[in-house]
PQR file of N, CA, C, O and H, with PARSE charges and radii, in Angstrom:
ATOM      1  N   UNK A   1      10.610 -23.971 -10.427 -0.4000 1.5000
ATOM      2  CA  UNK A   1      10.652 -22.853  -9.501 -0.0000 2.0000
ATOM      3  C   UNK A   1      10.682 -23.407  -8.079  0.5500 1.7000
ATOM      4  O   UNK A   1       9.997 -24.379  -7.762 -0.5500 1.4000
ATOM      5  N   UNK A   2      11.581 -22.697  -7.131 -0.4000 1.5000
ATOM      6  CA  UNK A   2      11.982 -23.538  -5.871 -0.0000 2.0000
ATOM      7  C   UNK A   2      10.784 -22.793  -4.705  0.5500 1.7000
ATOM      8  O   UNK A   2      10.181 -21.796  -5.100 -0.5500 1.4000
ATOM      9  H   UNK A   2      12.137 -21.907  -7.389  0.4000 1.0000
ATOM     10  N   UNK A   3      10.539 -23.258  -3.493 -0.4000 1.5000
ATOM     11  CA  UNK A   3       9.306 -22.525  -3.052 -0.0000 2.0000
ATOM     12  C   UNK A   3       9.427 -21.594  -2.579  0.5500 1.7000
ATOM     13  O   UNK A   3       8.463 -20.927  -2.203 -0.5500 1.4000
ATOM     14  H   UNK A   3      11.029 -24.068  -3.172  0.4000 1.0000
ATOM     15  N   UNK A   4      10.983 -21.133  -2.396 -0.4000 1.5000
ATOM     16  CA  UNK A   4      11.406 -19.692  -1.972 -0.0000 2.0000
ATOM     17  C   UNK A   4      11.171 -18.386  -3.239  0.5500 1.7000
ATOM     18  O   UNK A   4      10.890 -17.205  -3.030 -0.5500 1.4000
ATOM     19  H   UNK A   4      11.767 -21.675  -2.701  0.4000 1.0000
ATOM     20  N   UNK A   5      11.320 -18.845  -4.120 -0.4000 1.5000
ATOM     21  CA  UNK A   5      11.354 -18.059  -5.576 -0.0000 2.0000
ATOM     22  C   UNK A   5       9.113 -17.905  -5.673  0.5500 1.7000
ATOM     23  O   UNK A   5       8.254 -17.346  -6.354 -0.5500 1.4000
ATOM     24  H   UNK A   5      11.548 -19.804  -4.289  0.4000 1.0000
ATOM     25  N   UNK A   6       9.181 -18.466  -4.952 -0.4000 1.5000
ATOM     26  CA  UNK A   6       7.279 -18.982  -5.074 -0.0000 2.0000
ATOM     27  C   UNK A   6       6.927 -18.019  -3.991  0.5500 1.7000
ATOM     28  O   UNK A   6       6.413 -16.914  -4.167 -0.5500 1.4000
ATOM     29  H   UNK A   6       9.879 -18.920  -4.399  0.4000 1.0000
ATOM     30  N   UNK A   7       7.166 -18.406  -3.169 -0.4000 1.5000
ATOM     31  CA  UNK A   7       6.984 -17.268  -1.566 -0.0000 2.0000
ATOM     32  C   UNK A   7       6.898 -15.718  -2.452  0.5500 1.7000
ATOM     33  O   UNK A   7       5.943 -15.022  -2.797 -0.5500 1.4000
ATOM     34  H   UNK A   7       7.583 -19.303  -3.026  0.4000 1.0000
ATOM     35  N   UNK A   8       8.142 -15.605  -2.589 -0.4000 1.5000
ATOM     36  CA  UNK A   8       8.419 -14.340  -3.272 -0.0000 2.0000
ATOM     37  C   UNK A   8       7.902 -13.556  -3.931  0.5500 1.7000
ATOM     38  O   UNK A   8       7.876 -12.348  -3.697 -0.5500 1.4000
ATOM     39  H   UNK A   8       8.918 -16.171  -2.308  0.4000 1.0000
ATOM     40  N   UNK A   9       7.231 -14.313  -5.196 -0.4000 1.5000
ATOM     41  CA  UNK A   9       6.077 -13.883  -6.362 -0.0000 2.0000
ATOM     42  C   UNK A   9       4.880 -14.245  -5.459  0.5500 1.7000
ATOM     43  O   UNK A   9       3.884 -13.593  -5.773 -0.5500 1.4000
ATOM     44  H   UNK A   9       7.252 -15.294  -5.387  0.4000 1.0000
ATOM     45  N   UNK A  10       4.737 -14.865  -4.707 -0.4000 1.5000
ATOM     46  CA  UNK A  10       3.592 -14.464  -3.761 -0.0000 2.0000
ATOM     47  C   UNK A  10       3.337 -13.270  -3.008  0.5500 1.7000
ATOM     48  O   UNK A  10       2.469 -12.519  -3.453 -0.5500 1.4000
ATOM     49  H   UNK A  10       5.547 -15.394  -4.452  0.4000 1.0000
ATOM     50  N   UNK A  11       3.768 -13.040  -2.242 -0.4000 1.5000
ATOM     51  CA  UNK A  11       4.233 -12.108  -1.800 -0.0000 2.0000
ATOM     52  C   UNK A  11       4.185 -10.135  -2.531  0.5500 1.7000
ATOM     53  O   UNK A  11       3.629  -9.076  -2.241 -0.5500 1.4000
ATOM     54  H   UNK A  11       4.473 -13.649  -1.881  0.4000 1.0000
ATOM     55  N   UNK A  12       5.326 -10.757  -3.753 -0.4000 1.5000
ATOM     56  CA  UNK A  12       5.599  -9.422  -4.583 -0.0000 2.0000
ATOM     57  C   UNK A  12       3.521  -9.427  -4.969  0.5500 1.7000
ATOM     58  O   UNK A  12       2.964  -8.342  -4.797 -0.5500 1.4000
ATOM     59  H   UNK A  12       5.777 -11.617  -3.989  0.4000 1.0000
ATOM     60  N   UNK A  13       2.771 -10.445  -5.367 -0.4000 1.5000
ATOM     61  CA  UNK A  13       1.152 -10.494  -6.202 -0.0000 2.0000
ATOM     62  C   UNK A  13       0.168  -9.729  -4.882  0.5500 1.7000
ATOM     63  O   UNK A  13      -0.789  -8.970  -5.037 -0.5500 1.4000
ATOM     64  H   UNK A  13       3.223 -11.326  -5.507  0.4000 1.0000
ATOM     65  N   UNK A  14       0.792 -10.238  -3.533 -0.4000 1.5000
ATOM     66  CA  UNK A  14      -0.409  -9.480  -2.526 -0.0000 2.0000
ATOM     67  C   UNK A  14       0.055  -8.452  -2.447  0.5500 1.7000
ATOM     68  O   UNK A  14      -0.809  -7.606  -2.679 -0.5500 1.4000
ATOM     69  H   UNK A  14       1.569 -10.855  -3.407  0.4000 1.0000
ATOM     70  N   UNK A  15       1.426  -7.831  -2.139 -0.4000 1.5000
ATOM     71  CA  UNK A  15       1.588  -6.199  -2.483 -0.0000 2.0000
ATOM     72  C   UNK A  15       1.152  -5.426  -3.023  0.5500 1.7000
ATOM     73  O   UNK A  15       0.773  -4.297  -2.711 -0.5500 1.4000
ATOM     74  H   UNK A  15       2.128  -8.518  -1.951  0.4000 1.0000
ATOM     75  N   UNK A  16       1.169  -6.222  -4.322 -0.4000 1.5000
ATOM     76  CA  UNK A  16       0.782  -4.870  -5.124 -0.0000 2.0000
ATOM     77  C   UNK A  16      -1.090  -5.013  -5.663  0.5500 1.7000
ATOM     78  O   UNK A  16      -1.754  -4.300  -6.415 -0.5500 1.4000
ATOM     79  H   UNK A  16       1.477  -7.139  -4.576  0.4000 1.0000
ATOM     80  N   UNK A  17      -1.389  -6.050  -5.005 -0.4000 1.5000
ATOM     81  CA  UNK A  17      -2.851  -6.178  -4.481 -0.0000 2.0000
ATOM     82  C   UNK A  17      -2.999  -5.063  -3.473  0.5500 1.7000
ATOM     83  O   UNK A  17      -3.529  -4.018  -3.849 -0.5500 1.4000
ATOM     84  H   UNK A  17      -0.850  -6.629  -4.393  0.4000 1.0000
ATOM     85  N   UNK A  18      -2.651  -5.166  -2.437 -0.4000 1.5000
ATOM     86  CA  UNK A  18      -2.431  -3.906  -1.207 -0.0000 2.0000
ATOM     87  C   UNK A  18      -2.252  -2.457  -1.506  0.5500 1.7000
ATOM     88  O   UNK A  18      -2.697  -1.422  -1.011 -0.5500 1.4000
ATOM     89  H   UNK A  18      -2.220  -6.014  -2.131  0.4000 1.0000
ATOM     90  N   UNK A  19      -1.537  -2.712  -2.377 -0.4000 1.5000
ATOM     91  CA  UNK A  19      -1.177  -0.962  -3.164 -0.0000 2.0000
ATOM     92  C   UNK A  19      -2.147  -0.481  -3.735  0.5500 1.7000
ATOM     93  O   UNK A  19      -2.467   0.701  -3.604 -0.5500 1.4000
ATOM     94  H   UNK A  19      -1.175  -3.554  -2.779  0.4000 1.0000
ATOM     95  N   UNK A  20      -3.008  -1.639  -4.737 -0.4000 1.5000
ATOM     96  CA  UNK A  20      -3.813  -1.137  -5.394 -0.0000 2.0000
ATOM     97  C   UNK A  20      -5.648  -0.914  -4.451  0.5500 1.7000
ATOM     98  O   UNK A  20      -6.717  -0.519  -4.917 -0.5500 1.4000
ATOM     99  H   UNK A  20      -2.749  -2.599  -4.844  0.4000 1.0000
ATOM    100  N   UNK A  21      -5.334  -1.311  -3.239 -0.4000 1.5000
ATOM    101  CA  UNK A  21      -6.686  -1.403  -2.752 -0.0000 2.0000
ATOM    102  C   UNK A  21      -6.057   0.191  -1.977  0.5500 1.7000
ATOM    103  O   UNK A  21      -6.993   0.988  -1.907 -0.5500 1.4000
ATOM    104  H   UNK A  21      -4.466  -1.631  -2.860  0.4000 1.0000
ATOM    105  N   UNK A  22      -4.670   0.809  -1.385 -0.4000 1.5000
ATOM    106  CA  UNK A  22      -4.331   1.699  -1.162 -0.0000 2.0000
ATOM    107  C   UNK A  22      -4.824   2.818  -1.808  0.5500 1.7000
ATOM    108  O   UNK A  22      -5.516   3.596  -1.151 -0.5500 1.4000
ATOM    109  H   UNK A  22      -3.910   0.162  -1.442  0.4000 1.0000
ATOM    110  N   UNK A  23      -4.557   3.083  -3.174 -0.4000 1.5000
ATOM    111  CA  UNK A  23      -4.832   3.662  -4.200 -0.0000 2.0000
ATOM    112  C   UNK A  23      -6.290   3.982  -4.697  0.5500 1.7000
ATOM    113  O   UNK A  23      -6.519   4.832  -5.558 -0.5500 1.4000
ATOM    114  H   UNK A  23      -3.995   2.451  -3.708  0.4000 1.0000
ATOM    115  N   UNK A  24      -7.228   3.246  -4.096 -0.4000 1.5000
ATOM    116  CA  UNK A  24      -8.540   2.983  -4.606 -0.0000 2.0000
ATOM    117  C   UNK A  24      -8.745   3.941  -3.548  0.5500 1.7000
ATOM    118  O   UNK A  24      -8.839   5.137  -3.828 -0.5500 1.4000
ATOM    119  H   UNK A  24      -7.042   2.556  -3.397  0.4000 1.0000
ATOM    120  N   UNK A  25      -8.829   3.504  -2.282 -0.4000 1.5000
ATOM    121  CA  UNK A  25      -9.031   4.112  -1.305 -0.0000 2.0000
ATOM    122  C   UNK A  25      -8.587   5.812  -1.415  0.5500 1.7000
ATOM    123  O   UNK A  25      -9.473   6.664  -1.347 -0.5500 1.4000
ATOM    124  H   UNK A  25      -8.753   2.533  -2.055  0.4000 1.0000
ATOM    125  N   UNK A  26      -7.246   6.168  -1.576 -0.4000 1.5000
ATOM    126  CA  UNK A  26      -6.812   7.642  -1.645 -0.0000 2.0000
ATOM    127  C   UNK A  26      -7.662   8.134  -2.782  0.5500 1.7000
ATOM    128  O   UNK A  26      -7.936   9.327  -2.654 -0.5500 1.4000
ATOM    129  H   UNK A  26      -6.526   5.475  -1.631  0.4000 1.0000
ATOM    130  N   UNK A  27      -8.219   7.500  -3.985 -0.4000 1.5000
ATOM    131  CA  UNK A  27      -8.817   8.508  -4.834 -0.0000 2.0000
ATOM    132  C   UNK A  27     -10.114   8.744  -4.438  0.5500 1.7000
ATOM    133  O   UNK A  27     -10.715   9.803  -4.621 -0.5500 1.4000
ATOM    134  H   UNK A  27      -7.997   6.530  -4.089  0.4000 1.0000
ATOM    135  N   UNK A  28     -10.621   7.597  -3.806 -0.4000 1.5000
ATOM    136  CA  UNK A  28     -12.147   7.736  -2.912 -0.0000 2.0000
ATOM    137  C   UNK A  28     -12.104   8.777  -1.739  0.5500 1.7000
ATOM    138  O   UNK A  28     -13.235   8.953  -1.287 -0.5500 1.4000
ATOM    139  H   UNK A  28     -10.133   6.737  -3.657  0.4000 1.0000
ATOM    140  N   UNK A  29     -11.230   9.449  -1.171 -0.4000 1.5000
ATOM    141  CA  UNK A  29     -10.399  10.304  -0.458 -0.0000 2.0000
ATOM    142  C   UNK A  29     -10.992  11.307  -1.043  0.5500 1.7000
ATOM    143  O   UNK A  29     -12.095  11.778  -0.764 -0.5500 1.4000
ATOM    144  H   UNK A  29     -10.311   9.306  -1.538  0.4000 1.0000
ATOM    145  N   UNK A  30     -10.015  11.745  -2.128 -0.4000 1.5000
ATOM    146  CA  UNK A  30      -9.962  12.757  -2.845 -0.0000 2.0000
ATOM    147  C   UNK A  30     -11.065  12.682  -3.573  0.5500 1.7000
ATOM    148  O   UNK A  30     -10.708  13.531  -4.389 -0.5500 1.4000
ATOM    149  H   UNK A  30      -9.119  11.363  -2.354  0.4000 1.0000
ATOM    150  N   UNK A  31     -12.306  12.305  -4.019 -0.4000 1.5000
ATOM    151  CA  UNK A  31     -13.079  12.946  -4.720 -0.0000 2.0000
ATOM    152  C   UNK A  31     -14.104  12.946  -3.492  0.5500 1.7000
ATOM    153  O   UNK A  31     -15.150  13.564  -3.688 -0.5500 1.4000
ATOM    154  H   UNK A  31     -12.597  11.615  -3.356  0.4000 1.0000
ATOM    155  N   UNK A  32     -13.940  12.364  -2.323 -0.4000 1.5000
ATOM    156  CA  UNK A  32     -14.774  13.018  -1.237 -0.0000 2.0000
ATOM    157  C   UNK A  32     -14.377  14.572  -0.670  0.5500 1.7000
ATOM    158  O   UNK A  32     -14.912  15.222   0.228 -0.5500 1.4000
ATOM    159  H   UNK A  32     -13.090  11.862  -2.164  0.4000 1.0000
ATOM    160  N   UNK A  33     -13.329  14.880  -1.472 -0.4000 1.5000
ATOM    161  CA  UNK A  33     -13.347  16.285  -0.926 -0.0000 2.0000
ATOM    162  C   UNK A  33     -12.868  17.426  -1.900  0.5500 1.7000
ATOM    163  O   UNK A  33     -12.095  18.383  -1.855 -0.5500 1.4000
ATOM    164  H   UNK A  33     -12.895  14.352  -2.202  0.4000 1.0000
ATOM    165  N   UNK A  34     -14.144  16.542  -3.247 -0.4000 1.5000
ATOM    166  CA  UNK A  34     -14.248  17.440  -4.423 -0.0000 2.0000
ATOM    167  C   UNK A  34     -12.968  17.691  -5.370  0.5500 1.7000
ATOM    168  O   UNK A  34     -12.724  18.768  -5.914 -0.5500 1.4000
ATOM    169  H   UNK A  34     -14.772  15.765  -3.284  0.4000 1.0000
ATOM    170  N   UNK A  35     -12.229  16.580  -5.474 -0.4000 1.5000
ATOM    171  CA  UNK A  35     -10.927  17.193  -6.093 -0.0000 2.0000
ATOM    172  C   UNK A  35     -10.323  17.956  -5.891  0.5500 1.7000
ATOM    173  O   UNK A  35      -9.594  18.333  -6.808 -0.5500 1.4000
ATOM    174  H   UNK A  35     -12.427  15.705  -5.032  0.4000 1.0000
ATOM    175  N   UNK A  36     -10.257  18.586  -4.700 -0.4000 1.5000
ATOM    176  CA  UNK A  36      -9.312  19.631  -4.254 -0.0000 2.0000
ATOM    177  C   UNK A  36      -7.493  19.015  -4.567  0.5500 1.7000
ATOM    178  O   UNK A  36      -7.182  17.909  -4.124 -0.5500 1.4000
ATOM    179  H   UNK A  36     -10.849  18.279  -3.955  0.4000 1.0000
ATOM    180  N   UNK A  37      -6.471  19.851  -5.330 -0.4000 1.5000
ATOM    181  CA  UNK A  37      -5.602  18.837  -5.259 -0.0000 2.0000
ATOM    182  C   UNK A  37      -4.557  19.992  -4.072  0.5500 1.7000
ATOM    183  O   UNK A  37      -4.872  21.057  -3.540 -0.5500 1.4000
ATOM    184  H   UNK A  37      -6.724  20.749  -5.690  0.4000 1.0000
ATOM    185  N   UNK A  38      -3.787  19.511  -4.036 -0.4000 1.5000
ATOM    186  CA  UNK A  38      -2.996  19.775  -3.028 -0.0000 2.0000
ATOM    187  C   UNK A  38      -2.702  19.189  -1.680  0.5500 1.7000
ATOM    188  O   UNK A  38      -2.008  19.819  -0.882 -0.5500 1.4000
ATOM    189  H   UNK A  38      -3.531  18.646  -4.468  0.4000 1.0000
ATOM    190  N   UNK A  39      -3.254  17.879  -1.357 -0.4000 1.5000
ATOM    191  CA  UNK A  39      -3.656  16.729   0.069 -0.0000 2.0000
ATOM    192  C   UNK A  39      -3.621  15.872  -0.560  0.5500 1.7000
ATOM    193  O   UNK A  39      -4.580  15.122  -0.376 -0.5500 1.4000
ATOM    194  H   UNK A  39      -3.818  17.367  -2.005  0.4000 1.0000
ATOM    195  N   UNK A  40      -2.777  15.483  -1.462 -0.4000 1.5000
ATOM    196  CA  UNK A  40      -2.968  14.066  -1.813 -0.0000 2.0000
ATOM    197  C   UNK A  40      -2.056  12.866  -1.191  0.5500 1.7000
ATOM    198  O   UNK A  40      -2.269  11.653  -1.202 -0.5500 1.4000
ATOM    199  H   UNK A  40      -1.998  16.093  -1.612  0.4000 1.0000
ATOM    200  N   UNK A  41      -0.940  13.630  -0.630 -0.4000 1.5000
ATOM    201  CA  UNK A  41       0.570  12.747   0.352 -0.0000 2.0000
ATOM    202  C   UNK A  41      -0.874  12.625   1.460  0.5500 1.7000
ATOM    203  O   UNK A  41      -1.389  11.508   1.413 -0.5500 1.4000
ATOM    204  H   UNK A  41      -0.767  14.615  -0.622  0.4000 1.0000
ATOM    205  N   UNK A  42      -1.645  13.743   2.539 -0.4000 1.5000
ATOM    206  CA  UNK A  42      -2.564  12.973   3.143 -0.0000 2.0000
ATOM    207  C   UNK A  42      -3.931  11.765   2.879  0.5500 1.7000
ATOM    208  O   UNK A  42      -4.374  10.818   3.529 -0.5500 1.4000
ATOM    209  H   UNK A  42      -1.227  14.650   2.577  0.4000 1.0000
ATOM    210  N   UNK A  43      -4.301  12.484   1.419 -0.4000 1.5000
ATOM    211  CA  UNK A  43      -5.130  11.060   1.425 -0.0000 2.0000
ATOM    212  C   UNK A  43      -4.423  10.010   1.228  0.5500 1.7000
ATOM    213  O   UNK A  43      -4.961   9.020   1.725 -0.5500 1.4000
ATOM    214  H   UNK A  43      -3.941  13.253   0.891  0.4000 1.0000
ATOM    215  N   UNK A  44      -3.206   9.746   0.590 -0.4000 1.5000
ATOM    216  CA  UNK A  44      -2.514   8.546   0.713 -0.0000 2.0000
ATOM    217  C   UNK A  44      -2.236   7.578   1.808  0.5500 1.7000
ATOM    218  O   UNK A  44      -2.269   6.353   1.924 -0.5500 1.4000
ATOM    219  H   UNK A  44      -2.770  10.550   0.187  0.4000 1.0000
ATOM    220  N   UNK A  45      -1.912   8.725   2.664 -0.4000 1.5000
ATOM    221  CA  UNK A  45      -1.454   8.073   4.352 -0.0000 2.0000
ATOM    222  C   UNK A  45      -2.875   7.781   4.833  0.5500 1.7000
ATOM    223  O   UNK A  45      -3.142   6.617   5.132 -0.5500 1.4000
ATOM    224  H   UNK A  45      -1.885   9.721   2.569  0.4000 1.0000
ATOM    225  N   UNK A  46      -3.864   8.781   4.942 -0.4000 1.5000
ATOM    226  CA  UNK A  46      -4.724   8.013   5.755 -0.0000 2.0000
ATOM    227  C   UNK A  46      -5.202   7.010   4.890  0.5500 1.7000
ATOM    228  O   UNK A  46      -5.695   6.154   5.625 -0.5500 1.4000
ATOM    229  H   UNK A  46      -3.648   9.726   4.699  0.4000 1.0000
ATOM    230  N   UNK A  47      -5.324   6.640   3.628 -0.4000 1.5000
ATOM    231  CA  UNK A  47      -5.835   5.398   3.010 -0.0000 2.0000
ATOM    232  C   UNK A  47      -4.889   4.347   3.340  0.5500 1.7000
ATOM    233  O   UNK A  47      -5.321   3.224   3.600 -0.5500 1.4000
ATOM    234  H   UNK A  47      -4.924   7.335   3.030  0.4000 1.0000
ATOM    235  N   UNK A  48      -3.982   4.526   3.354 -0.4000 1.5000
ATOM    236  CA  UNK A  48      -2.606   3.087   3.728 -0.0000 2.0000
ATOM    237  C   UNK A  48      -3.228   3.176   5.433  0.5500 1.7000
ATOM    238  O   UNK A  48      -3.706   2.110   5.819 -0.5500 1.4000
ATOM    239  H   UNK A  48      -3.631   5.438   3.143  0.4000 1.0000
ATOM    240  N   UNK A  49      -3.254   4.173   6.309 -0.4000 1.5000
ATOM    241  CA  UNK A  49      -3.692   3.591   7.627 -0.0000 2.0000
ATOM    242  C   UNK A  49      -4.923   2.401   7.776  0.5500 1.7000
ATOM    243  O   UNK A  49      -4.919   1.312   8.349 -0.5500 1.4000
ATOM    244  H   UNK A  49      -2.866   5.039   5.995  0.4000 1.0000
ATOM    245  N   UNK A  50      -6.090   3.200   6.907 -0.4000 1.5000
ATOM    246  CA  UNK A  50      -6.952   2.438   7.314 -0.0000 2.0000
ATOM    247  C   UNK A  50      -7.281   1.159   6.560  0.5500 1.7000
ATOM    248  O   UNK A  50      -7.986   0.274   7.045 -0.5500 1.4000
ATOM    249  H   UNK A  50      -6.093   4.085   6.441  0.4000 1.0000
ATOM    250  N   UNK A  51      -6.626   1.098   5.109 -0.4000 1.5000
ATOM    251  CA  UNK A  51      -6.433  -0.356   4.428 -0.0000 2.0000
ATOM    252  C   UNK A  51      -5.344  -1.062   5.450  0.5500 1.7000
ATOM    253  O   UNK A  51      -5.657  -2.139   5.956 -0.5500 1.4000
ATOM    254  H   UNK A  51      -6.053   1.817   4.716  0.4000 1.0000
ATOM    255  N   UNK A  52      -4.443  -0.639   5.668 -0.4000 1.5000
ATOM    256  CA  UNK A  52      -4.017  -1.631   6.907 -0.0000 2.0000
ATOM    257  C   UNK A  52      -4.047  -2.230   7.788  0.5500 1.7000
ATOM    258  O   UNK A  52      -3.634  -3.382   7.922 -0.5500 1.4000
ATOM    259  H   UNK A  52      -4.188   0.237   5.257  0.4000 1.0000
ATOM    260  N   UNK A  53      -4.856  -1.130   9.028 -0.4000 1.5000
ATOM    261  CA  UNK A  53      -5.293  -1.616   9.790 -0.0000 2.0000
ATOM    262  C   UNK A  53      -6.062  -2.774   9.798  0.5500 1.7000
ATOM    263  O   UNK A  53      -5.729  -3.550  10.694 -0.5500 1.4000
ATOM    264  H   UNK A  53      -5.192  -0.194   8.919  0.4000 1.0000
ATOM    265  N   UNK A  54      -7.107  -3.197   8.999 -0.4000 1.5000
ATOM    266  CA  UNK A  54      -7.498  -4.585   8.635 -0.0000 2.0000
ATOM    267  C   UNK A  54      -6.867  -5.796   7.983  0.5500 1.7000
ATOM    268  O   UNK A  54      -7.409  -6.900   7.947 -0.5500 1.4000
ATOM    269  H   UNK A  54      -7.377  -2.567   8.271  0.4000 1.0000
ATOM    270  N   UNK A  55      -5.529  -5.472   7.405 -0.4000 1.5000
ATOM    271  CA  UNK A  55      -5.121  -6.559   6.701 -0.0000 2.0000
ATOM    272  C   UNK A  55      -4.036  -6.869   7.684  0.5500 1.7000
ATOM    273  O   UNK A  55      -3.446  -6.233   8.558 -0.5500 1.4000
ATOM    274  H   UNK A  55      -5.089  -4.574   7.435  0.4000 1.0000
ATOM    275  N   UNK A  56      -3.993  -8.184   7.175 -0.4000 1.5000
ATOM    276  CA  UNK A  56      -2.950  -9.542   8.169 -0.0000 2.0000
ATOM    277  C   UNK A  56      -1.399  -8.871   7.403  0.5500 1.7000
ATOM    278  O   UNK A  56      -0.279  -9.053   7.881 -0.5500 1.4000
ATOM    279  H   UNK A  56      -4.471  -8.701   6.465  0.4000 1.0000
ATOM    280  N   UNK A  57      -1.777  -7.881   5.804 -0.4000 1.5000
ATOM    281  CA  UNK A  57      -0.694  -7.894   5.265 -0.0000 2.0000
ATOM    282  C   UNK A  57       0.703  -6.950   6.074  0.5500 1.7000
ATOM    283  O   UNK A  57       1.929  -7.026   5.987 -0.5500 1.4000
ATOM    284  H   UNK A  57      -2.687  -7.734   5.417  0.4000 1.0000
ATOM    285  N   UNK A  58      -0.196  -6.130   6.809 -0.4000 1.5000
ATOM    286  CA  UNK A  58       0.327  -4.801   7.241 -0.0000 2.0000
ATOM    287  C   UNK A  58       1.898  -5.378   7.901  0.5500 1.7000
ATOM    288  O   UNK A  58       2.712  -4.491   8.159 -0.5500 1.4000
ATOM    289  H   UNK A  58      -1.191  -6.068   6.879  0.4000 1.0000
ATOM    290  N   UNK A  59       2.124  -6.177   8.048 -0.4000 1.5000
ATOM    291  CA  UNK A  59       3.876  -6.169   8.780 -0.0000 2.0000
ATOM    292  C   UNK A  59       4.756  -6.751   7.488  0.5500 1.7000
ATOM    293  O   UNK A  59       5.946  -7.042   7.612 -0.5500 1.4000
ATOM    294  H   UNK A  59       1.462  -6.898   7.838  0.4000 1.0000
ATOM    295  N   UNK A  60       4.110  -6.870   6.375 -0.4000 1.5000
ATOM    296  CA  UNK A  60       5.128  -7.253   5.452 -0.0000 2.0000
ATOM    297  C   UNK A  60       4.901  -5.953   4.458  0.5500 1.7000
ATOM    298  O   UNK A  60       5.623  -5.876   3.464 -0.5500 1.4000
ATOM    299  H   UNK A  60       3.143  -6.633   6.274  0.4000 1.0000
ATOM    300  N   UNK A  61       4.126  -5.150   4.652 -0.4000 1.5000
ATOM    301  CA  UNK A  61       4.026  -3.791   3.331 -0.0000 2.0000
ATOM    302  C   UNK A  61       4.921  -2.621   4.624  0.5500 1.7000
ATOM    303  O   UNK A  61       5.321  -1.509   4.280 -0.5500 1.4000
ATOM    304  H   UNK A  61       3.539  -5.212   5.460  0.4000 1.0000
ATOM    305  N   UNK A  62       5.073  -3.097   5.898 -0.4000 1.5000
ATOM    306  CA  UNK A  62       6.062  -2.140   6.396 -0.0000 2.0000
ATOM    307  C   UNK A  62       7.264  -2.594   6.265  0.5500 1.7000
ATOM    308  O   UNK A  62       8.042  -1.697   5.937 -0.5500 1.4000
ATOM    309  H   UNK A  62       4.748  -4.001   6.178  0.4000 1.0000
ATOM    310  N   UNK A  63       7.758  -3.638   6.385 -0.4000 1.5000
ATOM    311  CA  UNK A  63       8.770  -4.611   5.779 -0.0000 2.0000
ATOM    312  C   UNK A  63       9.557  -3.643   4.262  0.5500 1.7000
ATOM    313  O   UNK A  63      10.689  -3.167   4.191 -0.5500 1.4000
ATOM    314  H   UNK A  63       7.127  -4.367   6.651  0.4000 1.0000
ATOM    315  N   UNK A  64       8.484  -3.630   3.259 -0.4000 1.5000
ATOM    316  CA  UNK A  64       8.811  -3.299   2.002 -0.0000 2.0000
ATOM    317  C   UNK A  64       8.847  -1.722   2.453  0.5500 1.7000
ATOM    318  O   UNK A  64       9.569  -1.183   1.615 -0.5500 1.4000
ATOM    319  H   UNK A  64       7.564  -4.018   3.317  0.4000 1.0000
ATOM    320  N   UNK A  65       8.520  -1.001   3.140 -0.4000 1.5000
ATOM    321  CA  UNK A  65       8.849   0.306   2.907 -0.0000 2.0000
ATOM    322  C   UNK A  65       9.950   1.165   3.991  0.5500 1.7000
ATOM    323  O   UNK A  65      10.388   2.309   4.112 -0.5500 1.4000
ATOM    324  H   UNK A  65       7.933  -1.439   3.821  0.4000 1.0000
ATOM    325  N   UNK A  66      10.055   0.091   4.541 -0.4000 1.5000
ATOM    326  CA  UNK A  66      11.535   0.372   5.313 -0.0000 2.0000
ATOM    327  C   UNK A  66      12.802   0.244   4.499  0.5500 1.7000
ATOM    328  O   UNK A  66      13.734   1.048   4.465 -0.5500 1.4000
ATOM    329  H   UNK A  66       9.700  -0.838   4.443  0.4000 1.0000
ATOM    330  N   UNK A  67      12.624  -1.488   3.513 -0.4000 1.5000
ATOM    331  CA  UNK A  67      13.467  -1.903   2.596 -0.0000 2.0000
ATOM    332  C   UNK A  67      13.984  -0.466   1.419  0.5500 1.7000
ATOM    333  O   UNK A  67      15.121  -0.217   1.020 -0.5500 1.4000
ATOM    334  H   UNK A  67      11.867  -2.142   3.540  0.4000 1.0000
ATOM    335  N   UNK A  68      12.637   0.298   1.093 -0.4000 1.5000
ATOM    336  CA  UNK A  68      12.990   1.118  -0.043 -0.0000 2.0000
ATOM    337  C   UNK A  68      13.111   2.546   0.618  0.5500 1.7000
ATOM    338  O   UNK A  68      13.410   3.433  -0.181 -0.5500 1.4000
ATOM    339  H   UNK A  68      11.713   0.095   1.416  0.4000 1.0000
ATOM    340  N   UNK A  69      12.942   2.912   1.866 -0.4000 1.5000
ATOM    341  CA  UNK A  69      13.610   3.650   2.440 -0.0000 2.0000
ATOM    342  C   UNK A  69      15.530   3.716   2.716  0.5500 1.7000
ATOM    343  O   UNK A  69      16.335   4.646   2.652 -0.5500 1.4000
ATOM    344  H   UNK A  69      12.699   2.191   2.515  0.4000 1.0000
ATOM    345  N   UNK A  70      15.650   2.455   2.986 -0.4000 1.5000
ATOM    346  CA  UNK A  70      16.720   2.601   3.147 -0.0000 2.0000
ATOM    347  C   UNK A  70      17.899   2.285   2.175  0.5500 1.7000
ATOM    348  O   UNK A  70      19.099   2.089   2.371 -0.5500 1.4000
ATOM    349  H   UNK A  70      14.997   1.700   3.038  0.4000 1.0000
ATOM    350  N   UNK A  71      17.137   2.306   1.080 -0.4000 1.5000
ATOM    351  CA  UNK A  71      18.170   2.550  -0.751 -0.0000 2.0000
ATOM    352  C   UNK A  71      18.451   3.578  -0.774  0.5500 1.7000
ATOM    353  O   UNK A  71      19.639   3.881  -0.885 -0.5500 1.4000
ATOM    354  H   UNK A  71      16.163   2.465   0.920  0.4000 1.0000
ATOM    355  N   UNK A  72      17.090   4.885  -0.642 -0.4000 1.5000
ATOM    356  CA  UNK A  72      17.308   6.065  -0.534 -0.0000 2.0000
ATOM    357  C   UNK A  72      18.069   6.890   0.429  0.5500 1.7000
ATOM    358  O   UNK A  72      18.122   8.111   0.288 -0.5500 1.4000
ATOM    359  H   UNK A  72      16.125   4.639  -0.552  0.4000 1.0000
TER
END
């Protein structure tokens, strides 16, 4: 494996590390406000704000969602 192919699967392993600390966060969201469903696109966003704001990752998980924005 060449170290670009390595970068890569690095990379793709902290993402979806990031996603999943995203995710933790939005359901900790939502059962702080009793399972109400219908706010869940907002607990998402504010959980991606504020897991971001602390991570070094935040300019490469905007990276990836510009990338899959612009497939669509």
């Amino acid at each position: 494996m060449d170290s670009i192919t390595r970068t890569r699967e690095r990379q793709k392993l902290m993402l979806g590390l990031l996603e999943r600390k995203i995710r933790l966060r939005a359901r900790q969201l939502y059962n702080e406000r009793g399972q109400a469903n219908g706010r869940e696109l907002e607990d998402w966003v504010r959980a991606e704000s504020e897991v971001l704001q602390s991570s070094i990752l935040a300019p490469l998980w905007n990276k990836r969602q510009e990338r899959e924005l612009e497939e669509v």
